[in-house]
ROGUPA-642177 format. One record per residue (C-alpha): residue number from 0; residue in one letter; chain; x, y, z. Coordinates in Angstrom, 3 decimals, padded with zeros to 6 digits. Each point is the difference from the previous one (the first is absolute). Layout:
! residues N
SITE;NUM;A;A;X;Y;Z
...
END
This chain:
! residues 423
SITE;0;X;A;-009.433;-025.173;009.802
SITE;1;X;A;-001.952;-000.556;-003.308
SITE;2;X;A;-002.575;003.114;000.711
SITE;3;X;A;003.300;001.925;000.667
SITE;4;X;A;001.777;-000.730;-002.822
SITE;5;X;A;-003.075;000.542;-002.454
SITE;6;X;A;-000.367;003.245;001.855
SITE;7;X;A;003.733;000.729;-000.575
SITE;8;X;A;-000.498;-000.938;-003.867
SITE;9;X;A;-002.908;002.131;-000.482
SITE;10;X;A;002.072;003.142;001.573
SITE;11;X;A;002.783;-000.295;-002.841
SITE;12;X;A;-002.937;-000.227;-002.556
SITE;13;X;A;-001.103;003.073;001.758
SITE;14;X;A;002.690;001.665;000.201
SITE;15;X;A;001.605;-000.319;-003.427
SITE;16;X;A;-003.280;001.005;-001.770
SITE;17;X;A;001.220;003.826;000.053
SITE;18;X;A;002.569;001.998;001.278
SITE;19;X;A;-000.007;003.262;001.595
SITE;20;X;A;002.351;003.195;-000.050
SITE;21;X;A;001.384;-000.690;003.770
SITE;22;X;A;001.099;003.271;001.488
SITE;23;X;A;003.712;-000.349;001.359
SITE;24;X;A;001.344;-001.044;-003.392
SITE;25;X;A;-001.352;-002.816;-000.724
SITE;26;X;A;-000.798;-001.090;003.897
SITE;27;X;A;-003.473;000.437;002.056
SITE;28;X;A;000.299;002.194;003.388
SITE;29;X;A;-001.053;-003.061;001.843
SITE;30;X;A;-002.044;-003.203;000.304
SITE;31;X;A;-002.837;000.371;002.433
SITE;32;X;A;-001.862;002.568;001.004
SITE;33;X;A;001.692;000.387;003.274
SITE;34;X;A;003.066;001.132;-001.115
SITE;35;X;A;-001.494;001.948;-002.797
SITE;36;X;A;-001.403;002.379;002.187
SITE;37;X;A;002.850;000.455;001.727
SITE;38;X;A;002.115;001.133;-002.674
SITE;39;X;A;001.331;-003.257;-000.931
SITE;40;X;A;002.176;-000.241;003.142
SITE;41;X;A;-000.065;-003.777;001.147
SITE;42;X;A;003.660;-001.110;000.730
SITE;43;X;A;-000.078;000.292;002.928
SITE;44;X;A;-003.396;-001.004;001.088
SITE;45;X;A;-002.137;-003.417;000.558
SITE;46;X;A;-002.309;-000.486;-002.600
SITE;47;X;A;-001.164;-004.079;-000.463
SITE;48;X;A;000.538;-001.574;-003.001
SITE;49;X;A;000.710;002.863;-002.072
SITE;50;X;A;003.436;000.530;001.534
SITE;51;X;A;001.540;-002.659;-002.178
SITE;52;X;A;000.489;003.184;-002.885
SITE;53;X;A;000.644;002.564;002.447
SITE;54;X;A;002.219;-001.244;002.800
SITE;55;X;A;-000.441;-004.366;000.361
SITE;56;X;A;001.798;000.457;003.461
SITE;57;X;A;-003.221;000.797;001.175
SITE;58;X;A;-001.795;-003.161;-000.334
SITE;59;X;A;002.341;-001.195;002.561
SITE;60;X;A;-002.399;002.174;002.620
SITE;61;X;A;-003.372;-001.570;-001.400
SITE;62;X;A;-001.373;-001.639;002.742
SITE;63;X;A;-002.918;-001.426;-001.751
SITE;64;X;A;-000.531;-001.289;-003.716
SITE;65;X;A;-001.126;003.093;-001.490
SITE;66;X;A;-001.841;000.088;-003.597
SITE;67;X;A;000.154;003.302;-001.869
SITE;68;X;A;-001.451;001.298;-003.505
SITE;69;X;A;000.075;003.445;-000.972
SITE;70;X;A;-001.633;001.351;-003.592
SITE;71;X;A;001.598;003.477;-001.521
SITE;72;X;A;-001.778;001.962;-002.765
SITE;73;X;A;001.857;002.499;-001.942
SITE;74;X;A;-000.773;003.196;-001.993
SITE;75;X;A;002.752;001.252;-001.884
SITE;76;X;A;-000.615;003.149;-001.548
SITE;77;X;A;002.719;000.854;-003.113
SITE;78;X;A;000.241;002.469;-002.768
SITE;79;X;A;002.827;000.528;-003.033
SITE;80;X;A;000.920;003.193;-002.021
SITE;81;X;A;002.356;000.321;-002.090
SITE;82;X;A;000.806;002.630;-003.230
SITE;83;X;A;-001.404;-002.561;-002.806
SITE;84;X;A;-003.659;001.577;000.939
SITE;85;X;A;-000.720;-002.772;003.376
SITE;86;X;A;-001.456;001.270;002.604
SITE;87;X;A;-002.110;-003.134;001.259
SITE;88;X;A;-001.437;-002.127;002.831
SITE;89;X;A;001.232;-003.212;000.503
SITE;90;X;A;-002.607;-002.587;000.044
SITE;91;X;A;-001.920;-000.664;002.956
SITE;92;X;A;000.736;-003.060;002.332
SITE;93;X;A;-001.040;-001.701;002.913
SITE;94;X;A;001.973;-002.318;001.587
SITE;95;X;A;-000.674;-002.708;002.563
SITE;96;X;A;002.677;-001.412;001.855
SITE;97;X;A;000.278;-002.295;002.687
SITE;98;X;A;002.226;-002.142;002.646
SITE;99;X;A;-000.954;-003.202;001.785
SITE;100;X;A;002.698;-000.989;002.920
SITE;101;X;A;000.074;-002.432;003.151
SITE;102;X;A;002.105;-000.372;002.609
SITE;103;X;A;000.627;-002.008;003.646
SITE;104;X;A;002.283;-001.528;002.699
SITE;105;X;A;001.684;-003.345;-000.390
SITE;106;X;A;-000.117;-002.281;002.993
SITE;107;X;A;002.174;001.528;002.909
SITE;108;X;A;-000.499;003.709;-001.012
SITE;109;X;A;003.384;000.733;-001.170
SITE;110;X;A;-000.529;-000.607;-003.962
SITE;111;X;A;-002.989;001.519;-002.173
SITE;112;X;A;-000.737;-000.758;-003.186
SITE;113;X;A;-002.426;002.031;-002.688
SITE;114;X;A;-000.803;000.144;-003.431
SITE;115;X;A;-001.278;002.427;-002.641
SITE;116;X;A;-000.835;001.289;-003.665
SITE;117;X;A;000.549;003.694;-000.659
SITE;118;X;A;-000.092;002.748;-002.276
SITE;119;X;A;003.473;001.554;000.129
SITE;120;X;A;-000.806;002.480;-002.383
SITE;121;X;A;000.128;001.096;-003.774
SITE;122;X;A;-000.703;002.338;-002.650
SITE;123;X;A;-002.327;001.007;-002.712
SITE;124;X;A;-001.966;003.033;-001.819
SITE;125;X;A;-001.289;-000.157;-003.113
SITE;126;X;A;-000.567;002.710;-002.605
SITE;127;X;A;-002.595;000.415;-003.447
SITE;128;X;A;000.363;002.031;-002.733
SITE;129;X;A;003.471;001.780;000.481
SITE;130;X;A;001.424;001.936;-003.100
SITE;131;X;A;003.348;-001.913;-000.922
SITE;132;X;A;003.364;001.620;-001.257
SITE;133;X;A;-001.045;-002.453;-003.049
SITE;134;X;A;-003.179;001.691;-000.639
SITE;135;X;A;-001.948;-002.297;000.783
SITE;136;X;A;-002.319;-000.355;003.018
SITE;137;X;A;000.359;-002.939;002.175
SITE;138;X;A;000.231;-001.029;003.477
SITE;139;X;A;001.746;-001.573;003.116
SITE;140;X;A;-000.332;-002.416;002.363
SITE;141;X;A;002.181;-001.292;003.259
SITE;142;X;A;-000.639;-002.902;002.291
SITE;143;X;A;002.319;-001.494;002.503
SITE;144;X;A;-001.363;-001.930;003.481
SITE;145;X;A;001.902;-001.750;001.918
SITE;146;X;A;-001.172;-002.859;002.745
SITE;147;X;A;001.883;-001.429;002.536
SITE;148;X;A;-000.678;-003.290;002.277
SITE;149;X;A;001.967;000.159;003.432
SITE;150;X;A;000.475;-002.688;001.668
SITE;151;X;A;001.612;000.730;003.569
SITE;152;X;A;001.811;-001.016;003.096
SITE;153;X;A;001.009;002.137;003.399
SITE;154;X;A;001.576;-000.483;003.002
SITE;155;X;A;-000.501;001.783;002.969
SITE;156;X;A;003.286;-000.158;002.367
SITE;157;X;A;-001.851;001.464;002.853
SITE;158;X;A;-002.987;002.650;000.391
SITE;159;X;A;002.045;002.491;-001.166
SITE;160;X;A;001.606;-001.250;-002.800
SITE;161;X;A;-000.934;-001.754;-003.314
SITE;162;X;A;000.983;-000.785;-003.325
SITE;163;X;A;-002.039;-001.079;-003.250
SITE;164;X;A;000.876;-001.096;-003.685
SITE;165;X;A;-002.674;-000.018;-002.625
SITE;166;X;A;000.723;-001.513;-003.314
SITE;167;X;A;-001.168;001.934;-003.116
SITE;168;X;A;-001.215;-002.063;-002.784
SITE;169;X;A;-001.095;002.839;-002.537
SITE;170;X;A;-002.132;-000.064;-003.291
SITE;171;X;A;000.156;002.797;-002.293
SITE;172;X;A;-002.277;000.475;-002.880
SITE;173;X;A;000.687;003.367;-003.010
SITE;174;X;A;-002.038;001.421;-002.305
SITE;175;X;A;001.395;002.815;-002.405
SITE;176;X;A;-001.211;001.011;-002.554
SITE;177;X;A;001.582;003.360;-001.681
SITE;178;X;A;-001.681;001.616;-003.394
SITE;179;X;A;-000.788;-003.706;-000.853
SITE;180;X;A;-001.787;001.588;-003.493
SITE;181;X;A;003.064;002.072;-000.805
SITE;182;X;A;002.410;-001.111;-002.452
SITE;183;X;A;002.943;002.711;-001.267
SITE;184;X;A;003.679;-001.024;-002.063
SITE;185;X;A;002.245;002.561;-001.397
SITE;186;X;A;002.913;-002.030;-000.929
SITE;187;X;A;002.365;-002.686;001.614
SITE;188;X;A;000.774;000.855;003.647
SITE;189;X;A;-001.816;003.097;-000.261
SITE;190;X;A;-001.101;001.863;003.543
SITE;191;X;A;-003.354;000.619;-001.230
SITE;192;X;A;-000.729;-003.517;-001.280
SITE;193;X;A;-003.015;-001.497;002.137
SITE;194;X;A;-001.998;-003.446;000.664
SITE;195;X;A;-002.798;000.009;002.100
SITE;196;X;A;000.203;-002.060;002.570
SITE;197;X;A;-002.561;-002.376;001.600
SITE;198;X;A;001.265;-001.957;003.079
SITE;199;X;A;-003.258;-002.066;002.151
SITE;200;X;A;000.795;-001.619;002.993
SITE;201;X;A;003.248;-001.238;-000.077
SITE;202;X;A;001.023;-001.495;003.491
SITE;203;X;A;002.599;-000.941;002.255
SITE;204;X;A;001.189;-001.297;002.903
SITE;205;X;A;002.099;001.187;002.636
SITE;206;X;A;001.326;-000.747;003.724
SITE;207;X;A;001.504;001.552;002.513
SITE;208;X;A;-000.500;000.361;003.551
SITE;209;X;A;-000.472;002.774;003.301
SITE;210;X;A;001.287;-000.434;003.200
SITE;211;X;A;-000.573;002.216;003.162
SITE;212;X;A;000.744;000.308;003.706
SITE;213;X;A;-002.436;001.138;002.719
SITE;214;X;A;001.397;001.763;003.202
SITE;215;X;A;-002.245;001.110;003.055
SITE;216;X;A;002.270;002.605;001.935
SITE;217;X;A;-002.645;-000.055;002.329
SITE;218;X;A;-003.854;000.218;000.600
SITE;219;X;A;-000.270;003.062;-001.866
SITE;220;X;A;002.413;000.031;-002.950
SITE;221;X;A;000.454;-002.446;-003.152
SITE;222;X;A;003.262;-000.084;-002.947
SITE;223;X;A;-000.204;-002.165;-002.867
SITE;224;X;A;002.645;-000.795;-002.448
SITE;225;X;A;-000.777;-001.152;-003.340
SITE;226;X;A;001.494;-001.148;-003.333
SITE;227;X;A;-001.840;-000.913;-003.110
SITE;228;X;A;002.289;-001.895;-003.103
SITE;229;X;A;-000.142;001.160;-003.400
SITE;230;X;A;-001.934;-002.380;-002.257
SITE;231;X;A;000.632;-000.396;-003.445
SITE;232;X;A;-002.210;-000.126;-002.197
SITE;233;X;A;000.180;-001.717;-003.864
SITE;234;X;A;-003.190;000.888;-002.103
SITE;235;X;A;-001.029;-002.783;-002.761
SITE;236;X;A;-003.025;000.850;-002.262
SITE;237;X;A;-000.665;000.790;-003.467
SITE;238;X;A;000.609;003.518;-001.676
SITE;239;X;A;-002.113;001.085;-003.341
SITE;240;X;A;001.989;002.955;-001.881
SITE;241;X;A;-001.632;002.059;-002.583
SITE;242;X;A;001.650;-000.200;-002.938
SITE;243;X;A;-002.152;001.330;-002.727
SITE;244;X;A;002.537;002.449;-000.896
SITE;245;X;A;002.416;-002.613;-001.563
SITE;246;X;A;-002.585;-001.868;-001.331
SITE;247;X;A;-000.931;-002.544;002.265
SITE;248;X;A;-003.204;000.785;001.969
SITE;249;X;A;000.254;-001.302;003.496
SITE;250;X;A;002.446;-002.463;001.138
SITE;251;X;A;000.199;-002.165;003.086
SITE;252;X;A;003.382;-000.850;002.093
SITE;253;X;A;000.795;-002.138;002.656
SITE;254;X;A;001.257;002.360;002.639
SITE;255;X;A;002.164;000.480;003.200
SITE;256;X;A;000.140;003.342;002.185
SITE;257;X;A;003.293;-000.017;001.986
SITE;258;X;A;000.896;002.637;002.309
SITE;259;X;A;-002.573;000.215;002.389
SITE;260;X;A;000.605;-000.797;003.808
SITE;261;X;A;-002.369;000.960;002.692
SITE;262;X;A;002.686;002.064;002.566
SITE;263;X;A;001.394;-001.325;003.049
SITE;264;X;A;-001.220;002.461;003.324
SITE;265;X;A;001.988;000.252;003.208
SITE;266;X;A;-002.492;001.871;002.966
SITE;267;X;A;000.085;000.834;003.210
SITE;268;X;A;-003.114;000.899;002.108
SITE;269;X;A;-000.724;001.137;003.680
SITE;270;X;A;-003.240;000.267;001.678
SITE;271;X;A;-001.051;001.211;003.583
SITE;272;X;A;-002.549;-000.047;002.446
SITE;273;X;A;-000.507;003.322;001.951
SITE;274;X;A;-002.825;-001.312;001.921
SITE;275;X;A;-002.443;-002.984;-000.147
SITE;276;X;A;-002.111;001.759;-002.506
SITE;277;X;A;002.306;001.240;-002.555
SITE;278;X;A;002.609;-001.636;-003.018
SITE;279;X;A;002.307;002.015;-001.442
SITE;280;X;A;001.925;-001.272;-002.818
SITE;281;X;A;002.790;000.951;-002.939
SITE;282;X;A;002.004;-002.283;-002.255
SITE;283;X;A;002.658;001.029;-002.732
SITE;284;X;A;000.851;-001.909;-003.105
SITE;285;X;A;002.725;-000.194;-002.511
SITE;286;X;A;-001.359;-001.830;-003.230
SITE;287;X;A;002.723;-000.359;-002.446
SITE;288;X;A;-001.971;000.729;-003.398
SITE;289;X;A;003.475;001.075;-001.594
SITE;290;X;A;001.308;-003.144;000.161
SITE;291;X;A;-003.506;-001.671;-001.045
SITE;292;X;A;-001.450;002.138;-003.370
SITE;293;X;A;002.587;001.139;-002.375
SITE;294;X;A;-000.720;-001.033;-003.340
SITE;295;X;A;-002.025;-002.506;-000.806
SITE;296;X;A;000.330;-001.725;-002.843
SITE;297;X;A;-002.704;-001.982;-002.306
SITE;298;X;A;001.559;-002.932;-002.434
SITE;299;X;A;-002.014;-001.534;-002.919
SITE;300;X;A;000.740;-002.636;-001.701
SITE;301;X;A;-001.246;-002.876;-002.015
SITE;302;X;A;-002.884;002.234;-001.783
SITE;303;X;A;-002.788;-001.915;-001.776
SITE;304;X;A;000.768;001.970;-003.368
SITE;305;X;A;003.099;-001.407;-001.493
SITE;306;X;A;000.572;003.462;-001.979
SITE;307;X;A;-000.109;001.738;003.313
SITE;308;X;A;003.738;001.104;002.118
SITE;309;X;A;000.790;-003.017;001.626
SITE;310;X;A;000.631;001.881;003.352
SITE;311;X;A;-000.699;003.121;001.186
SITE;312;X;A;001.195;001.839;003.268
SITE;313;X;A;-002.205;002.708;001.424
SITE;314;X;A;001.167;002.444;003.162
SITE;315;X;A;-001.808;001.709;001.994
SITE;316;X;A;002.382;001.712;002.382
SITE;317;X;A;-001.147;001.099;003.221
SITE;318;X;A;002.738;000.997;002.452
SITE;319;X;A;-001.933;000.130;003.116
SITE;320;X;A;001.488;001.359;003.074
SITE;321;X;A;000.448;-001.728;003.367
SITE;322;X;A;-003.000;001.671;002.498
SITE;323;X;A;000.004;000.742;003.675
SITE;324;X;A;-003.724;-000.693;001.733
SITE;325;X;A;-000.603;001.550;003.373
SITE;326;X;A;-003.274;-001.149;001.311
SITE;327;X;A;-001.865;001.399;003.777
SITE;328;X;A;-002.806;-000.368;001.341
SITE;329;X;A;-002.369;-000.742;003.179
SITE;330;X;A;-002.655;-002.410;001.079
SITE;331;X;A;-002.028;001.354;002.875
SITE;332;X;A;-002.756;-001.678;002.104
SITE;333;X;A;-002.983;002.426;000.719
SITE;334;X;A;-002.234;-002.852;001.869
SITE;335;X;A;-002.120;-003.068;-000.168
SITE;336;X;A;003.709;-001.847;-002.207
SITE;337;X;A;-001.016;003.246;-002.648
SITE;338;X;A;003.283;000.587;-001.844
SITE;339;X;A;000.544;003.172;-001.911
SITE;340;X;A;002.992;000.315;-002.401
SITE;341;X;A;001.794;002.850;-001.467
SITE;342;X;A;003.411;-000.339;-002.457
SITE;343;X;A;002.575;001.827;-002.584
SITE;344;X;A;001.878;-001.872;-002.137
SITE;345;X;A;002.945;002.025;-002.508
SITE;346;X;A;001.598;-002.218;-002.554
SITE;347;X;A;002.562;001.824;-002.236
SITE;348;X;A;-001.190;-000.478;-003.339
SITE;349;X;A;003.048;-002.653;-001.939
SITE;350;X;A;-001.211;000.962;-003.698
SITE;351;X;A;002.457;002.517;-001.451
SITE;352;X;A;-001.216;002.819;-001.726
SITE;353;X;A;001.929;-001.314;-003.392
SITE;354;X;A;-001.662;-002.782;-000.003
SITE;355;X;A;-003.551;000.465;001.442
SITE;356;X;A;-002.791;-001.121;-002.617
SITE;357;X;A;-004.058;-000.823;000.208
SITE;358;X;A;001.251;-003.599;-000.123
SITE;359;X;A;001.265;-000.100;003.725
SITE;360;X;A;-001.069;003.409;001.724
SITE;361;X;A;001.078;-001.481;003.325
SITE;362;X;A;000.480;003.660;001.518
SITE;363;X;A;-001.893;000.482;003.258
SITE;364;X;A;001.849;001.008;002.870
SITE;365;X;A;-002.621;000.775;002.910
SITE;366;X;A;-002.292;-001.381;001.249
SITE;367;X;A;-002.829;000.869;002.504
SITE;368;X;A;-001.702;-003.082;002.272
SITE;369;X;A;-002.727;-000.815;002.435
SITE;370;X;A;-002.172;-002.386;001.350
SITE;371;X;A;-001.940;-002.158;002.981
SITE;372;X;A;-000.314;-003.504;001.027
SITE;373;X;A;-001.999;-001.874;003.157
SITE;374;X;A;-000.312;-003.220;001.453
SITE;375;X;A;-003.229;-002.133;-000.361
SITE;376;X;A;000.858;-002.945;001.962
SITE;377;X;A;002.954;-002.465;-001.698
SITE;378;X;A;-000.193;002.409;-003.170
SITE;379;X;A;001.562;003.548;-000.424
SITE;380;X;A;-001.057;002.004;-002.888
SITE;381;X;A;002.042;003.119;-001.489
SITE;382;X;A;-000.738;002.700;-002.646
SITE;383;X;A;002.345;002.579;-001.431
SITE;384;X;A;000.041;002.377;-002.312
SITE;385;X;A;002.977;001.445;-001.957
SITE;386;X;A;000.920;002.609;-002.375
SITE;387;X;A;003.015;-000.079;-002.003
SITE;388;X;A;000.576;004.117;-000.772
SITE;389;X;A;000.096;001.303;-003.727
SITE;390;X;A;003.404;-000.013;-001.353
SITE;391;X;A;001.064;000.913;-003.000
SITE;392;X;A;003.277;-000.366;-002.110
SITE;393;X;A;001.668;001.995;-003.404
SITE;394;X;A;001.984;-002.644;-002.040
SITE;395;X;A;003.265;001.821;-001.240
SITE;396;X;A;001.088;-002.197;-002.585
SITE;397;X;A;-000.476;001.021;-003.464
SITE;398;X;A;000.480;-003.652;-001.518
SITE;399;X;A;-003.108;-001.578;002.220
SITE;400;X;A;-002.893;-001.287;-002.091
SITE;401;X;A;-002.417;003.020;000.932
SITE;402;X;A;003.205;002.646;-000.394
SITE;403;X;A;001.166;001.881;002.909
SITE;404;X;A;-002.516;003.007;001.999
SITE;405;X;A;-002.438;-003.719;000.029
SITE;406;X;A;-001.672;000.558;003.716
SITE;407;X;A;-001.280;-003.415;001.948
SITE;408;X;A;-002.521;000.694;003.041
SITE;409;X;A;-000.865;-002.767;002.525
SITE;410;X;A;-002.050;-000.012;003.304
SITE;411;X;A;-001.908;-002.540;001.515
SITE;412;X;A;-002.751;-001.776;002.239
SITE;413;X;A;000.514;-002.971;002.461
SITE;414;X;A;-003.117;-001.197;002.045
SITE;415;X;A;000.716;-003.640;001.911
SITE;416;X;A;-001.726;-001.917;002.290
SITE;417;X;A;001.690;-002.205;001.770
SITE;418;X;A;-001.579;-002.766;002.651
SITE;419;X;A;002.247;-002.507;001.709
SITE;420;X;A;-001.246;-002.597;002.821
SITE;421;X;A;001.967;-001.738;003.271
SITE;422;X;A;-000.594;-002.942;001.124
END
């Protein structure tokens, strides 16, 4: 228990060291390898210890204790233009991502119990040297990861039927940082006043939970029913606003972001077996990102300058839209336990055109997958590769910081490797 929880605390340092731009809003496709390169359809389908954040029903199957650790790396590829003379790259980044998860049988068969860390998901794209409306030339920066620890229980009625709950204990880290070096006041209450704003790694906490069902029709064909909880999340940090224009250089806040919940999901997923050789699978979600980002809202307070405002309220409204995800795809044995994987995913892209900005270009909607796995004893290994399609989105709304005709473009690499082990 001591080598697992030291490998369990080095995974969160891991994992909140950087974020990445996750590519159905602010989710990943999937969490191993398997279901990568299958499209991201696992709801209905056994997959060890990873099941606790896809369907936890499923761990009510495992016959074995099952070990599982799976390592993404992303590419995201972005670009902004706009008509104040941008027309840039955003900075490169690689990101490293990974899961560690375990699962088995109690005593008697009917209960299973597992336990995980994850990376739900996030955002983030960063951007030098961008002509302001200030005239000035500055840049921006966006971070948000989120983590998750699952513990989990399921009960299998019969060999047909199961039902899992995993807990979700969540820890959020942000990073903004939005023409930091720009500093621009008109007059009082003035639109085109301006603080640059410098936000590192404020964090919070959040909980909520996913439960799921498991049916087996029969020997050939799967459902699974799952809901995921909203968890909210309330950001504490410190905030540094540029104030030079009033006279006060920089100043530093005490800070609270409200407004931000990670969306509650309700799929359903079915998968089928044609012959011994062959898995076919689809799943469709509902993830409720209307009722999760609206307009967040940063508060600072208690400033270190007494001749500073003694609060300040800064929002950044966002408005996404709710999004329907339709993943498919197929697993298909072509001999000696070689498993070759093909997969679509389409998520309908929840940032609205009015809104869309290089802060949080979370636009992809398709997305291409494959991949192969094989046995080598207790262990199975699986690689897949995916590629999250250009996409590319016209903000409409004259009164956005980089004016409206602004143009964000996102696409994207995913390689993961995945091995798990029975025993």
């Amino acid at each position: 228990m001591k080598r697992i929880g030291t490998a369990l605390i080095g995974m969160m340092v891991l994992l909140t060291a950087r974020a990445a731009l996750a590519t159905n809003g602010m989710n990943l496709l999937a969490d191993t390898a398997r279901a990568d390169g299958m499209g991201g359809a696992c709801l209905a389908v056994e997959c060890g210890a990873a099941c606790m954040n896809q369907n936890p029903a499923f761990i009510g199957f495992t016959r074995n204790h099952q070990q599982t650790f799976s390592l993404q790396v992303l590419d995201p590829i972005l670009s902004h233009t706009d008509n104040l003379g941008n027309d840039t790259n955003s900075i490169q980044q690689i990101f490293v991502m990974p899961f560690y998860g375990m699962s088995g049988p109690m005593p008697g068969k009917q209960w299973a119990w597992g336990l995980g860390i994850f990376t739900q998901g996030g955002m983030g794209a960063a951007y030098k040297n961008l002509k302001t409306p200030f005239g000035t030339t500055d840049e921006t920066y966006t971070k948000v990861a989120y983590i998750k620890l699952t513990p989990s229980l399921a009960y299998k009625f019969s060999n047909q039927l199961a039902i899992g709950l995993a807990l979700n204990v969540g820890y959020s880290q942000v990073g903004l940082r939005v023409l930091p070096n720009t500093s621009n006041f008109v007059a009082p209450n003035s639109p085109m006043n301006f603080f640059g704003v410098n936000m590192n790694n404020a964090t919070a906490l959040g909980a909520g939970y996913k439960i799921g069902l498991a049916y087996k029709m029969d020997p050939k064909t799967t459902l699974g029913l799952v809901y995921t909880s909203a968890s909210y999340l309330g950001y504490s940090g410190n905030i540094t606003l540029d104030e030079s224009a009033i006279g006060l250089g920089d100043v530093q806040y005490k800070a609270k972001m409200d407004g931000f919940t990670w969306p509650q999901e309700v799929g359903i997923g079915v998968s089928h077996r044609p012959n011994a050789d062959t898995l076919l699978a689809a799943d469709l979600k509902w993830v409720d990102w209307a009722g999760a980002i609206r307009t967040i809202t940063i508060n600072a307070f208690n400033p270190n300058n007494p001749n500073a405002p003694p609060t300040l309220q800064l929002p950044f409204v966002m408005d996404w839209k709710d999004q329907l995800v339709f993943n498919a795809g197929g697993e298909w044995n072509v001999g000696r336990n070689f498993l070759f994987r093909l997969g679509y995913s389409f998520g309908a892209n929840p940032v609205p055109s009015n809104t869309v900005t290089p802060l949080f270009p979370a636009i992809i909607e398709h997305h291409l997958t494959t991949g192969f796995g094989f046995e080598a004893g207790d262990w199975h290994y699986d690689f897949a590769v995916e590629h999250a399609l250009g996409a590319s989105e016209i903000n409409t709304n004259p009164q956005s910081l980089f004016g409206a005709g602004s143009v964000e473009r996102h696409q994207q690499w995913t390689f993961q490797f995945t091995m798990s082990r029975s025993m």
